[in-house]
N, C-alpha and C positions, 0 to 999 in steps of 0.2 A: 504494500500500500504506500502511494506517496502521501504527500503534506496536507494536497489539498483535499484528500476522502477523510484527514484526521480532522481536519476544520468540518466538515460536511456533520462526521459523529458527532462534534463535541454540539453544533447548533441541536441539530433532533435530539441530542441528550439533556439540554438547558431545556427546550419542548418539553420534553416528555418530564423533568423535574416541575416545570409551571403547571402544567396538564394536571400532577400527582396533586401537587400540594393546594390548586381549585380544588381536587375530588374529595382531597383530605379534610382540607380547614374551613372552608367555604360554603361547601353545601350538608344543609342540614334536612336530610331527604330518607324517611324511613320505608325501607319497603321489604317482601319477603322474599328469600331465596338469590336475591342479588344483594351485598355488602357494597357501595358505593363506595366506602372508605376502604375497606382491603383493597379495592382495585386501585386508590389514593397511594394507599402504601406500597403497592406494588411498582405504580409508576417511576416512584421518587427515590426506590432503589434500582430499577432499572436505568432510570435516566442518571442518578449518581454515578452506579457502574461505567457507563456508556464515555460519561465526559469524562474518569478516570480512565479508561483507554482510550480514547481519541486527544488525549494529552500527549500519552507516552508513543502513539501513533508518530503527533506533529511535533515530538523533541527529537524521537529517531529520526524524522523524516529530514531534518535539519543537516543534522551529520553530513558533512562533505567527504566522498572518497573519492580517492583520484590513484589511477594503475600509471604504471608505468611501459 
């Protein structure tokens, strides 16, 4: 992967943290058999995950190598 697919994760990863933390903190919506806030909490670890690898993505990606 180069630089610019780790900038591409790290955006849908800040998404997908905003998305969680609406589902989490925001809505106060009770209903049966769907949890609106587990899927809250589900987002906002997947989206943390996602910008912690598309970090380490666009720091390798940085790296200069040069052959001779």
């Amino acid at each position: 992967m180069n630089r610019n697919s780790g900038i591409g994760l790290a955006s849908l990863g800040i998404v997908l943290v905003v998305v969680g933390a609406i589902l989490k903190f925001a809505l106060t919506v009770h209903s049966r058999g769907f949890n609106v806030h587990k899927v809250g909490d589900i987002l906002l670890v997947v989206g943390v995950l996602l910008a912690i690898f598309s970090l380490a993505i666009v720091v390798r990606g940085t790296r200069s190598r040069t052959t001779a």
